[in-house]
N, C-alpha and C positions, 0 to 999 in steps of 0.2 A: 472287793473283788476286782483283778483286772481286767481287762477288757482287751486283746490285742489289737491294736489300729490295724485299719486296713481300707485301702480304696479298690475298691470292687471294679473289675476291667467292665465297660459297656457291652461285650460281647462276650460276656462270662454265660459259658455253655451250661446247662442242666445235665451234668454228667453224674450217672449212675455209679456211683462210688457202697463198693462193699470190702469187707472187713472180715477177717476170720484172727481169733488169739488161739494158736494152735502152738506147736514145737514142730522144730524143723524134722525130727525125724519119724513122722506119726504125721498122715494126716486126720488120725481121729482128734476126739476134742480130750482123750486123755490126757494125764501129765506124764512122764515118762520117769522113773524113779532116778536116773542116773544124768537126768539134764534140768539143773537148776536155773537156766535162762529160758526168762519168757520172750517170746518171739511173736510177733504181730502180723499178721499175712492180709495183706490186703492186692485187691484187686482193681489194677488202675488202667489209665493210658495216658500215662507220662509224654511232654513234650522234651524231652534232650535235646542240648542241653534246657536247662530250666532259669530263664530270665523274668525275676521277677516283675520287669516294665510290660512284661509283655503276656503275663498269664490269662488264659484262653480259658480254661479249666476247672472244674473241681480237686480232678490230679493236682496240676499245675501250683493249687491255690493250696490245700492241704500239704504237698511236700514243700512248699518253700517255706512256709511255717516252720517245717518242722526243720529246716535248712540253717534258716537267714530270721537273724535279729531286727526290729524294727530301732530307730531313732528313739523314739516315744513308747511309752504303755498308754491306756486309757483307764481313770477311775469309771464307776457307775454314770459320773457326770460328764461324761469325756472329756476331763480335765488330763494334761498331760500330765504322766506319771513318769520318773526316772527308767530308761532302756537302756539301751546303748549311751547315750547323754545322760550321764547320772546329776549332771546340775546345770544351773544356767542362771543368767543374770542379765538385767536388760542395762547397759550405760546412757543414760538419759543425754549427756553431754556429747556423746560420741556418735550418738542411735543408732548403736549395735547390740547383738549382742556378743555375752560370751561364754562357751558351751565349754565344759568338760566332759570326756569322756569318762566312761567306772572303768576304772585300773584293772579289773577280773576281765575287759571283755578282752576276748581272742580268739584269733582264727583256731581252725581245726587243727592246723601242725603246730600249735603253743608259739605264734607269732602273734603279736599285740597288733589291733585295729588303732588306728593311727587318725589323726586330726586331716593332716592329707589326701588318705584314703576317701574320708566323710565327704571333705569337698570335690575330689574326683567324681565320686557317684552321683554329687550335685548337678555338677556340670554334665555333666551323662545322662541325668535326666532330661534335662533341659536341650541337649542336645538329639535326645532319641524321641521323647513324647513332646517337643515345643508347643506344639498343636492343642496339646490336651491338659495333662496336670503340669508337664514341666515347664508350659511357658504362665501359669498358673502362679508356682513358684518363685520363677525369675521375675514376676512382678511386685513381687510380697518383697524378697531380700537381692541384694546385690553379689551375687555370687562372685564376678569377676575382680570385687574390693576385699573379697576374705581374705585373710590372713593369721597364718599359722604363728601361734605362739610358742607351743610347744609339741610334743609329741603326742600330748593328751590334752590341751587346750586351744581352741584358735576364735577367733573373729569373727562375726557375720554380721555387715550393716545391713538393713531394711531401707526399703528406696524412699516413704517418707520420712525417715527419723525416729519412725516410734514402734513400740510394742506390736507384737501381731499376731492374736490367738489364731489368726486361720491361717498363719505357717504352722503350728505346731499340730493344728489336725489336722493338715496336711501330711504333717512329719511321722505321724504313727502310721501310717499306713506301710500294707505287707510289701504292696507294689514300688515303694521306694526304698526296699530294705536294702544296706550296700550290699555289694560283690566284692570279693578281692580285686585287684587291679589287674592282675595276671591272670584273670577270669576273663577280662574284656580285649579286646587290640585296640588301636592306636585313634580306629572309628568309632571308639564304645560298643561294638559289637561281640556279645557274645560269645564264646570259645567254650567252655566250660563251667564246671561247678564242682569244681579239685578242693577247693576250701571254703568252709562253710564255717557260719558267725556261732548258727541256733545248737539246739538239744543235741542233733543228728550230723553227721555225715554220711556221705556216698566213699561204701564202701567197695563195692564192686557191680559191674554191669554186664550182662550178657542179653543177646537180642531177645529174649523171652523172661528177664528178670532184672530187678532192682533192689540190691541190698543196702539200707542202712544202718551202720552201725552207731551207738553213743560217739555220740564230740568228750571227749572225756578232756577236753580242756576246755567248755564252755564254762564259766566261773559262774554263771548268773543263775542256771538250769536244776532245779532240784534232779537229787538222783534217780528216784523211782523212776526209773523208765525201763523202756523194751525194747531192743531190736526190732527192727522193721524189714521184713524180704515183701517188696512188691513185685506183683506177677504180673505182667506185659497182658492184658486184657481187652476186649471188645470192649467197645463204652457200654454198651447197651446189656445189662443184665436183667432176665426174668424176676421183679418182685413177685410176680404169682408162687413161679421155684420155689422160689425162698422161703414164703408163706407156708407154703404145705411140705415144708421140710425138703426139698428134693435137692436143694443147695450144698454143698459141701459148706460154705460163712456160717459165723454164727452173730453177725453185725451186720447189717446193708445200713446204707445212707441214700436217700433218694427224695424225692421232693412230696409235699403234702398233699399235692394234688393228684389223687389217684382214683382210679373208679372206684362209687361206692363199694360193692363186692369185696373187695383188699383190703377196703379199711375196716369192712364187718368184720372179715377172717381175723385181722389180725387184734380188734379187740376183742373177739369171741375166744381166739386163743388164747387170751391174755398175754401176749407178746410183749414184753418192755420197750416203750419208747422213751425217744425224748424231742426235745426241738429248739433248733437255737435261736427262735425267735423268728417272725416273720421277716424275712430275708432276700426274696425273692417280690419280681412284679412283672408281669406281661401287660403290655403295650401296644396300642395299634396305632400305626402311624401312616397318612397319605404320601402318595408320590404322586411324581408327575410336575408338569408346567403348565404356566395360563390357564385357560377353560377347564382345563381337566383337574389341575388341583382345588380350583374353586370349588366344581362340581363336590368333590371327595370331603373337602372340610365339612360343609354342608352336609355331606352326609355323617360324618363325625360329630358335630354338632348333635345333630337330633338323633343320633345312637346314643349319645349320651343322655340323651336323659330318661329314654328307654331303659336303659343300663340300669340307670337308680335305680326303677321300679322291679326289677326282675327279681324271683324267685331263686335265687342260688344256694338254695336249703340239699342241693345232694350234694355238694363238697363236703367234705372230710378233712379232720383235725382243725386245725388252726388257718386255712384258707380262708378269704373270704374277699368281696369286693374292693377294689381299689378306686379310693374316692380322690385321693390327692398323689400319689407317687411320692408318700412320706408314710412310710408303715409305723415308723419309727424315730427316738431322737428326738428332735424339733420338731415342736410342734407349728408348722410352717402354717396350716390351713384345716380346719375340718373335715370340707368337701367341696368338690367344685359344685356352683350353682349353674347350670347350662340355662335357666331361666334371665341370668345374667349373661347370655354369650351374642357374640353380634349378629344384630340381622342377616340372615341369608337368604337370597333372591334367585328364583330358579326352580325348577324340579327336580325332586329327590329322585335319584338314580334306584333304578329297579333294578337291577343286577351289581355285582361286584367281584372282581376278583381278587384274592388274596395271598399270598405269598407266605409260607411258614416252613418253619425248620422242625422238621417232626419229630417229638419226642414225648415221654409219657403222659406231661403233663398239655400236651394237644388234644390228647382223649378224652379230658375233662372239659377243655375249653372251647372247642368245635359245638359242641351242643346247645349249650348255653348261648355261642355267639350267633349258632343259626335260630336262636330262638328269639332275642333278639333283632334280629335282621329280618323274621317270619315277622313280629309286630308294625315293623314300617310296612311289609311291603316288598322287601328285598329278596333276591334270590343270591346267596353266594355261592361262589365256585371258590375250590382249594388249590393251590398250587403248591407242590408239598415235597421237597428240598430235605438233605442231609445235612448242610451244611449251612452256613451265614455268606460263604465265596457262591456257593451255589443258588441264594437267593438274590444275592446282586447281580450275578448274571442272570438268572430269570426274569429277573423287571428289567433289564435293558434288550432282554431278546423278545418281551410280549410287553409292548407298550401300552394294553388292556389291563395286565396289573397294576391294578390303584391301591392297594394297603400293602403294609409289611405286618405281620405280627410277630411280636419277637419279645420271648423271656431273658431277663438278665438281671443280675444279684445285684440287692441295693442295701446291703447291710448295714453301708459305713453311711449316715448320716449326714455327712458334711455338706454343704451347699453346695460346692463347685461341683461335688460328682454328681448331685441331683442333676444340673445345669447341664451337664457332659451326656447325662443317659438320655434328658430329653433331645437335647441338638443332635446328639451323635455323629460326633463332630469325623467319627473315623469310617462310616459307612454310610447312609441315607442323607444324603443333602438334599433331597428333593423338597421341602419343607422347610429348611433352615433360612431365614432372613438375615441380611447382612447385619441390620440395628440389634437384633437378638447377639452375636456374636460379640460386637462392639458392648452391649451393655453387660454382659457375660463377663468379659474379660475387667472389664472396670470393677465389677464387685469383689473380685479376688483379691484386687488390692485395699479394700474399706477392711480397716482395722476393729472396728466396733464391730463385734459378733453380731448384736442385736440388730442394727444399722444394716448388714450385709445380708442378713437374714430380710430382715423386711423389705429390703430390693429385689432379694431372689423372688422372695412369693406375688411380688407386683408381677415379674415376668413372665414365672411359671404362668400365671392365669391367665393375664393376655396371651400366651399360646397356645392355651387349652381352649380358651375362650372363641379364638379363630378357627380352631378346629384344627389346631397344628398336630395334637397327638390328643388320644385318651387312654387312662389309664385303666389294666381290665380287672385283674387279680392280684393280690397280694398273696403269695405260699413263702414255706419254710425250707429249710431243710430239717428230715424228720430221718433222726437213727431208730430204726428198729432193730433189735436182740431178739435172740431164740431163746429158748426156756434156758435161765442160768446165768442170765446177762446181766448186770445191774448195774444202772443209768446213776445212782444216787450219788456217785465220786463227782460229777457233773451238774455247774450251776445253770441255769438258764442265763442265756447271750456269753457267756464264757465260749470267746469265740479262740482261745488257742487250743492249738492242737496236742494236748498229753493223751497220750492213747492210754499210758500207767493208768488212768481215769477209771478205764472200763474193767469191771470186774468179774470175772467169770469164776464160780463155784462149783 
């Protein structure tokens, strides 16, 4: 089975994502006898254009799938499998490698993706995300010594000399899929998504809709597919709706975290689900400086181990506590031991404030934290935001806010992103240590999988250990169907996107 690579943005929103397989000219869920194309309708809020360095979204993440090819596949093992680079070869003498592109791949106007293109998007990355994964990359290989061989084959040394698995699960990932050139200007910025690699193209756009039509020159792409018309949508869609039929979809996608109630209905209904594996983690993390973040760790600390003990028997489906911010993948840690975390001196703060981005899966987790927080002794207060921009500006406008709580997608296994979600190198530095960065950025270049692994989890712990972050829940993303739907074209963790998958009877 493959697996599509993908590195999960740190601020990947919990966005309500629903689906309907209808025909364009009906919106009931008949077939219409004189239209033999299946059509996909789904209900999103698209960021246009759509750059995959920079994906925010479930939209975002879902349509560039279905857009833009990755580098890499991943087997089961996440071993890279043949993508866009259908071969490779390491030169032991030279300590490069050298990559072949598949002859079949090309853009969406029957223009061939090119070895130049590959390295432009390299340098792009590294010139747009330095900070995060692309200065990541540029430690692993030598971009600015590549050199093109041919139109389908070029060059890439590595800065030590040698082989380096943690370039190529770097490589699969969705967030480094290339762009055409003519997509970007002269700063790597952005402009459009006129040509696309994947299954799909953008076929047309109006301020209330998004049509995809087949890339019918993608070579790589089985045929079964559908057209795709997304409809320009609120993020925020009623599962309850949907539940009790009042939806016009006959597919939502939403997260596993939901009041018990929903998840009774929906298996009392017998509803078809599915889940692509626990995918998701919320997070608390301290702010502040000096006295105040002392104070806050401390309090982190001995939440934690309240946390073990806690009753979390009303979550639903596949949710459950977060012991290491590893759901999955590497097996990095069993759980953190707080019996192991360092002395802390002081009195436990009796109040807290908290800072969150409200969404459905807060209504699961508000209770539980204040239950929690009733066992110390604590009183919290909420502080409760639309947005990730609007919770940074709330903790520099109420210098009383001491935590962030904040969901975000950790699907892709790889050490550097684990290292990126807890630093969060692009929002909360309240907490971030200079030596954590430093030792952060060193591991990305150890070649030895195993080796780079056992540094990560050294790290991870000494930050949890201080009370840098703790980790709260681990959820999924969980499709649910209306009567008629069937999940079974769909393996579990088959993380791309074939809608042809879902079958409607």
């Amino acid at each position: 089975m493959k697996i599509r690579g993908h590195w999960l943005n740190r601020f990947l929103m919990q966005l309500t994502f629903v689906g309907a397989i209808s025909h364009m000219q009906t919106s009931s869920h008949s077939v219409m006898a004189n239209d033999s194309t299946a059509h996909l309708r789904v209900e999103i809020s698209p960021s246009l254009p759509l750059d995959p360095l920079a994906i925010q979204t479930m939209a975002d993440y879902d349509l560039t799938l279905c857009l833009y090819r990755t580098w890499f596949e991943y087997d089961e093992g996440r071993k890279a499998m043949p993508g866009i680079v259908s071969a490779w070869q390491f030169d032991d003498a030279g300590g490069k490698y050298i990559f072949t592109i598949a002859p079949q791949t090309k853009w969406s106007d029957g223009s061939p993706l090119t070895s130049d293109q590959l390295i432009s998007n390299l340098k792009r990355a590294v010139y747009v995300k330095k900070d995060s994964f692309g200065g990541a990359i540029s430690e692993i290989v030598a971009i600015e010594k590549a050199k093109v061989l041919s139109s389908t084959k070029f060059e890439l040394p590595t800065r030590n000399g040698k082989p380096s698995e943690s370039f190529f699960q770097r490589m699969g990932s969705i967030f480094l899929a290339p762009i055409h050139p003519s997509d970007f200007d002269s700063n790597f910025a952005i402009k459009g998504n006129q040509l696309s690699s994947g299954p799909y193209k953008i076929e047309s756009i109006t301020p209330t809709q998004l049509s995809l039509a087949i890339n019918t020159n993608d070579g790589l792409a089985p045929k079964e597919r559908v057209s795709i018309i997304a409809m320009k949508r609120d993020s925020v869609t009623q599962l309850n709706d949907f539940i009790l039929g009042k939806s016009w979809a006959n597919i939502l996608q939403t997260a596993t975290l939901m009041p018990l109630s929903l998840a009774t209905q929906v298996q009392a209904k017998k509803l078809p689900y599915w889940t692509r594996g626990i995918d998701r983690v919320s997070r608390l993390k301290p702010l502040g400086t000096g006295a105040k973040l002392e104070e806050r760790r401390h309090f982190l600390v001995e939440f934690g181990k309240v946390w073990r003990t806690l009753d979390l028997g009303v979550l639903s489906f596949n949710a459950k506590r977060a012991l290491s911010l590893q759901p999955l993948g590497y097996p990095l840690f069993n759980e953190l031991d707080y019996g192991r975390a360092r002395a802390t001196n002081g009195k436990l703060l009796k109040s807290i404030k908290i800072v969150v981005r409200h969404g459905p899966q807060f209504e699961v987790q508000r209770p539980l934290i204040e239950k929690a927080a009733q066992a110390l002794g604590v009183k919290v207060q909420w502080v409760s935001v639309k947005t990730y921009a609007e919770s940074s500006a709330a903790e520099k406008a109420d210098p009383e806010i001491g935590f962030n709580l904040i969901s975000f997608g950790v699907a892709d296994p790889e050490p550097a992103t684990w290292m990126g979600l807890v630093l969060d190198e692009t929002g909360f530095f309240s907490d971030v240590e200079k030596q954590d960065v430093i030792e952060f950025k060193k591991m990305a270049a150890i070649a030895d999988k195993a080796k780079e692994i056992a540094e990560f989890k050294k790290l991870l712990e000494k930050m949890a250990y201080r009370g840098s972050y703790l980790p709260l829940l681990h959820f999924s993303t969980l499709s649910i169907g209306q009567v008629g739907i069937n999940f079974n074209g769909i393996k579990e963790l088959d993380e791309t996107v074939d809608y042809s998958k879902l079958i409607v009877r």
